[in-house]
C-alpha positions as CSV (number, residue, x, y, z in Angstrom):
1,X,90.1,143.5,82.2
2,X,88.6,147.0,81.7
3,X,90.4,150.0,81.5
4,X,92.4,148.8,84.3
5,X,96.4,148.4,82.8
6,X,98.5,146.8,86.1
7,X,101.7,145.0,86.5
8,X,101.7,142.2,89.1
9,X,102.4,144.9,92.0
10,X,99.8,146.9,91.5
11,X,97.2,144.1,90.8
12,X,98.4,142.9,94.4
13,X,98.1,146.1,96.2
14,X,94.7,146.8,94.8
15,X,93.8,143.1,95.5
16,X,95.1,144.5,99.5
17,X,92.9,147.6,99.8
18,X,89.5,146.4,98.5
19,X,90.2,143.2,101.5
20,X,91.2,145.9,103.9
21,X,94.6,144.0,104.1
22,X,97.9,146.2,104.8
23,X,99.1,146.9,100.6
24,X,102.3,148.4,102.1
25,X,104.1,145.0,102.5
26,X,103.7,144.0,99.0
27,X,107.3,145.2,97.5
28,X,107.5,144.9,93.8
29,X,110.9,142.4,93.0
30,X,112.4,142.4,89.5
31,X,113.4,139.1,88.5
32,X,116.4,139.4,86.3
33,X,117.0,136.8,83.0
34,X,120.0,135.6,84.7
35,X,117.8,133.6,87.7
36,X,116.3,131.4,85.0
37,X,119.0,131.1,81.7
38,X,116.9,129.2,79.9
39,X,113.7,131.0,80.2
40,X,111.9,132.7,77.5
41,X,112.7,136.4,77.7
42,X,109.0,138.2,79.1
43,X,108.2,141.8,78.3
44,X,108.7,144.1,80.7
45,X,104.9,145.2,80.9
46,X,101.8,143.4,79.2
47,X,98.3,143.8,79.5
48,X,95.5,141.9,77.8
49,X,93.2,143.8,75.3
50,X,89.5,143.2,76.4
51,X,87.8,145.0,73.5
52,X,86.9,141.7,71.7
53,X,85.4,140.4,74.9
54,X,83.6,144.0,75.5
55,X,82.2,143.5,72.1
56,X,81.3,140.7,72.1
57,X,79.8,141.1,75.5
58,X,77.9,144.3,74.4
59,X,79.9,147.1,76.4
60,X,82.8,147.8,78.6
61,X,84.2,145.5,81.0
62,X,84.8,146.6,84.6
63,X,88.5,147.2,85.7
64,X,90.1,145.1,88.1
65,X,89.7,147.3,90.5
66,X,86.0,147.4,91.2
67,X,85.8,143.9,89.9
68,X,88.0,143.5,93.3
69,X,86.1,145.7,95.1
70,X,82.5,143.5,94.4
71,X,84.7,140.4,95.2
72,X,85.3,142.1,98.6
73,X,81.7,143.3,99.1
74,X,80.4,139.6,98.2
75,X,82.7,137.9,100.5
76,X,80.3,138.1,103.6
77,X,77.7,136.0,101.3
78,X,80.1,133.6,100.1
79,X,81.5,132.8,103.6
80,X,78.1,132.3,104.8
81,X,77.5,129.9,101.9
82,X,80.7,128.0,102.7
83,X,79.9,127.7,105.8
84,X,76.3,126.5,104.9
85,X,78.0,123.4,102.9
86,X,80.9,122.5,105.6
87,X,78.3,122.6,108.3
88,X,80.0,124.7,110.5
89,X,82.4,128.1,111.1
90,X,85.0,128.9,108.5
91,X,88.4,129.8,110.3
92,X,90.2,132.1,108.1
């Protein structure tokens, strides 16, 4: 969403550094046609265009980025929730 244009790698390895998680063991791996023959080929690199949902929405979308970078700042409140329902500690 956003401005933000990443392959599966990158999504991952920002996904790594807003959790404070190492984003040096995630290796990017091409998967070539000849693992799944009867597989529809897949372009190479895609991204989906967000400008009808930033229209309709009134203005730009966040990237993915800081979208996962307020995931990581929320997850203090979230755990506490979760924690709140199961009545007890998550272990994570």
């Amino acid at each position: 969403a956003g401005d933000d244009a990443l392959d599966r790698a990158q999504f991952a390895r920002a996904a790594a550094e807003a959790f404070d998680l190492d984003a040096g063991l995630i290796r990017p791996v091409a998967t070539p046609e000849s693992l799944d023959p009867g597989r529809a080929p897949r372009p190479r690199f895609s991204v989906l265009d967000c400008a009808k949902a930033a229209s309709l929405l009134g203005g730009p979308l966040r990237g993915a980025r800081a979208d996962l970078m307020a995931m990581s700042a929320a997850a203090a409140d979230w755990e506490s929730y979760a924690e709140s329902l199961l009545g007890g500690s998550l272990s994570l």
